[in-house]
Backbone as CSV, one residue per row, in Angstrom:
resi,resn,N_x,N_y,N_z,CA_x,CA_y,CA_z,C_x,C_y,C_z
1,UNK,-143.567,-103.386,-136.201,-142.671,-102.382,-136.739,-142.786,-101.106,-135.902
2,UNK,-141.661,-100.687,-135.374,-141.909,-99.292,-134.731,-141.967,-97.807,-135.305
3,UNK,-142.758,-97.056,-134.698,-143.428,-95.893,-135.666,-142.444,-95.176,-136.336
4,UNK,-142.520,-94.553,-137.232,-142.009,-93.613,-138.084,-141.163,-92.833,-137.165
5,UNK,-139.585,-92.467,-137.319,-139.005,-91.947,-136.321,-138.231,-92.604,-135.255
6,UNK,-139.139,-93.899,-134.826,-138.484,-94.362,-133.926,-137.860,-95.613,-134.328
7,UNK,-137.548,-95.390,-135.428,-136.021,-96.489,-136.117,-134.685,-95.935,-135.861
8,UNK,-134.581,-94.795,-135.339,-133.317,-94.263,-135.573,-132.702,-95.353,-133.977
9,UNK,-131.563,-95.704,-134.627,-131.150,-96.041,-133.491,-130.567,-95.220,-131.933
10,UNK,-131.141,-96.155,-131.046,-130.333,-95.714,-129.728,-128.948,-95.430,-130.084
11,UNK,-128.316,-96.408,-130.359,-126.499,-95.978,-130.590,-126.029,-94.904,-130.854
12,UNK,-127.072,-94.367,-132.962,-126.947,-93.218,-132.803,-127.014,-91.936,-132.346
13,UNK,-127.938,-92.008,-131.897,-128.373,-90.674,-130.711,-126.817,-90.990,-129.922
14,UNK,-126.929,-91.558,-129.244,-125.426,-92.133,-128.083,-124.394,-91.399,-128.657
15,UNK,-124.011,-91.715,-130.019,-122.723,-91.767,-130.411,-122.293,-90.489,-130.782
16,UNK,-123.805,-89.629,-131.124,-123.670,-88.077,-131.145,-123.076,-87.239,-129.635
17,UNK,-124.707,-87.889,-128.955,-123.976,-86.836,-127.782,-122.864,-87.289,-127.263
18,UNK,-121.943,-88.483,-127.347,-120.704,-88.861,-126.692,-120.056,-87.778,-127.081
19,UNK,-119.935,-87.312,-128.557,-118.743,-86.297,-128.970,-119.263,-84.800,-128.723
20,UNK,-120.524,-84.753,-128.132,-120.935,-84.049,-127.707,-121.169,-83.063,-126.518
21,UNK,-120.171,-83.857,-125.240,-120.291,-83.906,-123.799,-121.692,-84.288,-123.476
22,UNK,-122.027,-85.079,-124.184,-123.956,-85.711,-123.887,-125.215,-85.218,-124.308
23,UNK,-125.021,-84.077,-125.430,-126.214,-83.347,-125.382,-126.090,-82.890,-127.024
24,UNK,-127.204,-83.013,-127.377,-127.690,-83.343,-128.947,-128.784,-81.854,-129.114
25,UNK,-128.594,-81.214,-130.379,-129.907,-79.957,-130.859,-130.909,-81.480,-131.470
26,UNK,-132.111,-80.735,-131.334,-133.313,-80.960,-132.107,-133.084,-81.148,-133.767
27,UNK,-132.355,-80.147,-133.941,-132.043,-80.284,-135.826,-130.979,-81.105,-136.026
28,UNK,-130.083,-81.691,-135.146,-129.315,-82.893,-135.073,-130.729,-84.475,-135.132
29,UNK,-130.925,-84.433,-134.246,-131.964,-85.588,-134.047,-133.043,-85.856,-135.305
30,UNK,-133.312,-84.606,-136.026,-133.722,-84.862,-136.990,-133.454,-85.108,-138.242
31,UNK,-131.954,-84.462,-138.256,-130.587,-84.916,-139.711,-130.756,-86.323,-139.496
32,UNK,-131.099,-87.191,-138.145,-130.618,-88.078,-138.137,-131.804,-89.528,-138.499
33,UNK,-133.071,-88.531,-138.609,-134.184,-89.352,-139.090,-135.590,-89.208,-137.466
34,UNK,-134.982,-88.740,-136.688,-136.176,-88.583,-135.731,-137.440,-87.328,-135.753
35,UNK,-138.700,-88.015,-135.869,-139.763,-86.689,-135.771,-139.913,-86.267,-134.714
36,UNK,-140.511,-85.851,-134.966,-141.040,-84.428,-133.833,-142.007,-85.349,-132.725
37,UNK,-142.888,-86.210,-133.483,-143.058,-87.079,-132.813,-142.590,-87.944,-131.385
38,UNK,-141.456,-88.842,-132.549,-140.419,-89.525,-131.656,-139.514,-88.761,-130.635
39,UNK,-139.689,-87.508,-130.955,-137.905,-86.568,-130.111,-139.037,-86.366,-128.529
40,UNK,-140.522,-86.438,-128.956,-141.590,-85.938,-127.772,-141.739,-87.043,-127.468
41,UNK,-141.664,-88.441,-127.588,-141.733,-89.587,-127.065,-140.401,-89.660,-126.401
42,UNK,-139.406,-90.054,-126.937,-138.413,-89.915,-126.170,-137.482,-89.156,-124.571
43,UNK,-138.863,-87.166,-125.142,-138.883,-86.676,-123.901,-139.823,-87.064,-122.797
44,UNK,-140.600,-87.769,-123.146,-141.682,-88.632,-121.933,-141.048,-89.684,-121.036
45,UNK,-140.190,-90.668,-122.174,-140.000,-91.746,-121.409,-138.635,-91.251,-120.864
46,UNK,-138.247,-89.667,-120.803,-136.773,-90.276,-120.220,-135.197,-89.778,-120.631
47,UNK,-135.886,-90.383,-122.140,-134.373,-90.546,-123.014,-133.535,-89.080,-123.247
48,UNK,-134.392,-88.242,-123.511,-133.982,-86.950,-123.414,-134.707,-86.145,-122.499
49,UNK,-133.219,-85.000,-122.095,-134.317,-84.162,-121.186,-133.701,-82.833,-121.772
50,UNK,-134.644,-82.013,-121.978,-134.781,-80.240,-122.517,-133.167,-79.541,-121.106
51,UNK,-132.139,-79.349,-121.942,-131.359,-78.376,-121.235,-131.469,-76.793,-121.889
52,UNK,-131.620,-76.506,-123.243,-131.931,-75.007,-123.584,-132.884,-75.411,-124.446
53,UNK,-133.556,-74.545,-125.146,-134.496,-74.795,-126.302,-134.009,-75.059,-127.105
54,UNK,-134.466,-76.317,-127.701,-134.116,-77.236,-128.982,-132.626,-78.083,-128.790
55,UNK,-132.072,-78.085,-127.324,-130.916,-78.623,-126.757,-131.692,-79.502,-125.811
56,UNK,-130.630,-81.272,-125.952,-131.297,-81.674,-124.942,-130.191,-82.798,-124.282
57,UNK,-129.867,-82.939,-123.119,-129.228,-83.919,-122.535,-129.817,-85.239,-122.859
58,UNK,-128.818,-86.316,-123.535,-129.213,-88.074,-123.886,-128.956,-88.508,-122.458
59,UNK,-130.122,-89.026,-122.223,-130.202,-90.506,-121.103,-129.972,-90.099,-119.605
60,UNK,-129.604,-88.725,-119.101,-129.613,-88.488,-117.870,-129.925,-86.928,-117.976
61,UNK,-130.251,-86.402,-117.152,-130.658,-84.943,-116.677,-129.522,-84.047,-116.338
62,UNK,-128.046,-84.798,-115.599,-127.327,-83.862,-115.091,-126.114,-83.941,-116.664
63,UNK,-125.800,-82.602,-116.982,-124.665,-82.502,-117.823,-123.403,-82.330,-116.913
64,UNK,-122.420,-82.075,-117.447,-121.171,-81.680,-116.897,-120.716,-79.847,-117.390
65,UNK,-119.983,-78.808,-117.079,-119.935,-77.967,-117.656,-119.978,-77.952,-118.843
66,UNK,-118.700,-78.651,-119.559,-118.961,-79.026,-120.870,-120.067,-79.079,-121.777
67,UNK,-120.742,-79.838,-121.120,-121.885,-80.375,-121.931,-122.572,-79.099,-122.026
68,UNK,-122.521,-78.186,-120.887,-124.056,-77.245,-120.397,-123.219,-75.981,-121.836
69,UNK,-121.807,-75.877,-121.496,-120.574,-75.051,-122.822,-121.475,-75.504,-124.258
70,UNK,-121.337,-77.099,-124.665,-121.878,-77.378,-125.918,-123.307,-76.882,-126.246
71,UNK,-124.381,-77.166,-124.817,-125.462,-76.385,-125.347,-126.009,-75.903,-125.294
72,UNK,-124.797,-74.466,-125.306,-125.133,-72.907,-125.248,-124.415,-72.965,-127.238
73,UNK,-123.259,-73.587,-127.252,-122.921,-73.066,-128.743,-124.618,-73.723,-129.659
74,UNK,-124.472,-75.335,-129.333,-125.731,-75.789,-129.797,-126.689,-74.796,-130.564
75,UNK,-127.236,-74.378,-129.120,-128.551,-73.495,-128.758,-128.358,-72.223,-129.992
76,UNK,-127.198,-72.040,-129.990,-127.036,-70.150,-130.995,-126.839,-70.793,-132.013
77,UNK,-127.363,-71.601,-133.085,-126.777,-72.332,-134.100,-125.119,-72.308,-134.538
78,UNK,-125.125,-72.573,-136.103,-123.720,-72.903,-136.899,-122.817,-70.840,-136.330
79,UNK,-121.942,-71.927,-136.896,-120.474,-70.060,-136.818,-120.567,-69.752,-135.435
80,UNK,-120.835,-70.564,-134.711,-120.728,-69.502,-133.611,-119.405,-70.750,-132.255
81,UNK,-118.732,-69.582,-131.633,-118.029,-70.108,-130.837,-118.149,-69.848,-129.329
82,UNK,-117.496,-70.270,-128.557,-117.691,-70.189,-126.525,-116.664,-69.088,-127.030
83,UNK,-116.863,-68.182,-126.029,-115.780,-67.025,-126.294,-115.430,-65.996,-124.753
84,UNK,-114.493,-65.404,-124.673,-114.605,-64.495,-123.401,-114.616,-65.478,-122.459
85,UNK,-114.870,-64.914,-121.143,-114.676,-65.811,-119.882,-115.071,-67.607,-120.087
86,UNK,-116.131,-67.759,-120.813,-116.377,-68.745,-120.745,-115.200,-70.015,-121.421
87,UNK,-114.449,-69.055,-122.794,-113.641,-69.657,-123.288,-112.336,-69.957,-122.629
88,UNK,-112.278,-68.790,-121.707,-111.151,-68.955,-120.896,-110.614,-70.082,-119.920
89,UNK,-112.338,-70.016,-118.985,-112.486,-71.470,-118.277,-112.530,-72.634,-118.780
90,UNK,-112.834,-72.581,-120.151,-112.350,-73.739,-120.993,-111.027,-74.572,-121.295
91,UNK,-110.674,-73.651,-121.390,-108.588,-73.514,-121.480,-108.053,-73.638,-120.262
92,UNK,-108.729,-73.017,-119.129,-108.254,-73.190,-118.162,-107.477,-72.218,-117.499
93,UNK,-107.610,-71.041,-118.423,-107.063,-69.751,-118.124,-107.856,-68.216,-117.361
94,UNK,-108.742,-68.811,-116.698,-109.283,-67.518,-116.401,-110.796,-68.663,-115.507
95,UNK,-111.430,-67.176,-114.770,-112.562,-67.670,-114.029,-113.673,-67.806,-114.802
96,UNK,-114.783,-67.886,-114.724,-115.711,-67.567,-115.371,-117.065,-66.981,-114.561
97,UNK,-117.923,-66.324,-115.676,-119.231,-65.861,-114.568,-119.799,-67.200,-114.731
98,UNK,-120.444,-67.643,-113.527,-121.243,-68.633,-114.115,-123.104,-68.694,-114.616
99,UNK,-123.140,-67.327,-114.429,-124.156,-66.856,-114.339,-124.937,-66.976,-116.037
100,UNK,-123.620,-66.472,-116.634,-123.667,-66.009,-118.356,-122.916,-67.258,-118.877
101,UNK,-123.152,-67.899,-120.480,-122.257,-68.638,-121.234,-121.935,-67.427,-122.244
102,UNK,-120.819,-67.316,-122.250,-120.321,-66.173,-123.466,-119.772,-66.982,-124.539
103,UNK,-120.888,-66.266,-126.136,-120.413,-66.809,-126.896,-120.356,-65.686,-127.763
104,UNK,-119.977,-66.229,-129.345,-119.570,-65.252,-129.834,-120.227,-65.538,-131.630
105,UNK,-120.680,-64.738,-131.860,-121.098,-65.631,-133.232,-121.242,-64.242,-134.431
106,UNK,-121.356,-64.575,-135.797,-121.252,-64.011,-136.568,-122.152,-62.701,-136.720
107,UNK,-121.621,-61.181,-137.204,-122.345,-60.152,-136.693,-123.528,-60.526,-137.342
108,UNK,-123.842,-60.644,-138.535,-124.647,-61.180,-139.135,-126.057,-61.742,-138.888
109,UNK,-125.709,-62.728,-137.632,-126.530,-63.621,-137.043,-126.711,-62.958,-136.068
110,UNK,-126.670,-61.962,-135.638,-127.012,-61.478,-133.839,-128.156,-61.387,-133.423
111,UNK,-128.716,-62.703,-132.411,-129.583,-62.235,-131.751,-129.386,-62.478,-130.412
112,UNK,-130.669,-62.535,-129.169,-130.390,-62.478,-128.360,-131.078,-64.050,-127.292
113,UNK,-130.040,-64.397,-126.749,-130.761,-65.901,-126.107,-130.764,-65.721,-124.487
114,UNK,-131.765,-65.795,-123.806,-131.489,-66.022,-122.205,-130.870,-66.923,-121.644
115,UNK,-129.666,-66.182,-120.959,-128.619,-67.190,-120.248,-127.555,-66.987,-120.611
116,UNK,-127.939,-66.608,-122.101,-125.976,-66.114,-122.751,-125.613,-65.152,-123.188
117,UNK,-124.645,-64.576,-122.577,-124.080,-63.616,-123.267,-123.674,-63.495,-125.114
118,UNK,-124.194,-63.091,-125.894,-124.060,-63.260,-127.004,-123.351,-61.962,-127.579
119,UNK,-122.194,-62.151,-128.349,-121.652,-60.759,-129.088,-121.129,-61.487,-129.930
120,UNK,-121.623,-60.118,-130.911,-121.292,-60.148,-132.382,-120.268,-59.894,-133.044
121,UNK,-119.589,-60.650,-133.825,-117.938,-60.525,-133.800,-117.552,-60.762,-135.337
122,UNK,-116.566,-60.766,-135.861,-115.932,-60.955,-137.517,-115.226,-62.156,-136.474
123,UNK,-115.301,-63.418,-136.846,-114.736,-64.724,-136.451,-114.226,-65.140,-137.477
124,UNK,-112.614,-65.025,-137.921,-111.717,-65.799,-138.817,-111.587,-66.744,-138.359
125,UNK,-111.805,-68.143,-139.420,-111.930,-69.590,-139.320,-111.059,-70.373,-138.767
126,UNK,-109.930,-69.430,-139.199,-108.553,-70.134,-138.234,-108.921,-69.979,-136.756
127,UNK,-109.018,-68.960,-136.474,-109.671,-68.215,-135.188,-110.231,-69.624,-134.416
128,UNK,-111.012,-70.379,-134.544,-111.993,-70.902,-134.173,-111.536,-72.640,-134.146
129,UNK,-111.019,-72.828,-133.021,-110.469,-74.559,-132.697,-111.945,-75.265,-132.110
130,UNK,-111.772,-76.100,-131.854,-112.197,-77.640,-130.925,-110.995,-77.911,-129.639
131,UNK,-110.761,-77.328,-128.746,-109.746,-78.154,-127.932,-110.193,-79.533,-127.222
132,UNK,-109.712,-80.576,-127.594,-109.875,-81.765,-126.638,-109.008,-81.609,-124.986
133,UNK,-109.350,-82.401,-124.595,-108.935,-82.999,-123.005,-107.205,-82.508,-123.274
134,UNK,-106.770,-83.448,-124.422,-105.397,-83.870,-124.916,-104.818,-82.119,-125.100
135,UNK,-105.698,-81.228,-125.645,-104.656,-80.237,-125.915,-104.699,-79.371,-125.086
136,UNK,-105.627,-79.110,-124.028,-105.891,-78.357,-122.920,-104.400,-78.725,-121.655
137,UNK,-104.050,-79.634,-121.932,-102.969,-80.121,-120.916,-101.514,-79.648,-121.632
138,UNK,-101.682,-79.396,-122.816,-100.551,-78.660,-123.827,-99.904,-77.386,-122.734
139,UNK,-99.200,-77.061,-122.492,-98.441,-75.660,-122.477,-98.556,-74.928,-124.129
């Protein structure tokens, strides 16, 4: 029988970061039944590798922007969105620094993370999409 933790299936981990651009939080992996244990076994053999704290790329090391976009929102927990340049290059409307991920999250919650630009904002819910592949090609 394999240890405590490490029942969760491969698939699932997979099937997260697929909708994920590849990259899963720590408090995901553990909604999903993995310890602290298993998430540190998993970073030994491989399966995950650390892209921000408590963010981690499934099954390979290199992300795609996207992915590196998801975990910066990841990384700043819930309410929070890609915002400013970064959102722009998302859309496809503007450059970006690549230096900074600009996000934007509730004033409430403001703190401060290395690597991202973080500002504190009143974010109405409408405000705040998911664009896929499909609607980015929208006019």
């Amino acid at each position: 029988m394999a240890p405590k933790g490490l029942q969760v299936s491969r698939r699932d981990v997979l099937e997260l970061a697929g909708t994920q651009h590849g990259v899963v939080a720590r408090s995901q992996l553990i909604q999903l039944g993995l310890s602290s244990g298993a998430i540190k076994q998993r970073i030994r053999n491989g399966r995950l590798h650390p892209v921000l704290q408590g963010v981690y790329a499934v099954g390979r090391p290199q992300i795609s922007r996207c992915g590196l976009w998801m975990a910066a929102v990841l990384r700043c927990g819930p309410d929070v969105a890609l915002s400013h340049q970064s959102a722009g290059a998302l859309w496809e409307i503007g450059d970006e620094r690549l230096e900074l991920i600009d996000i934007s999250l509730p004033a409430r919650a403001a703190r401060r993370v290395p690597g991202i630009a973080v500002t504190a904002a009143r974010i109405p819910a409408p405000a705040v999409s998911r664009p896929t592949a499909e609607s980015r090609s929208r006019p």
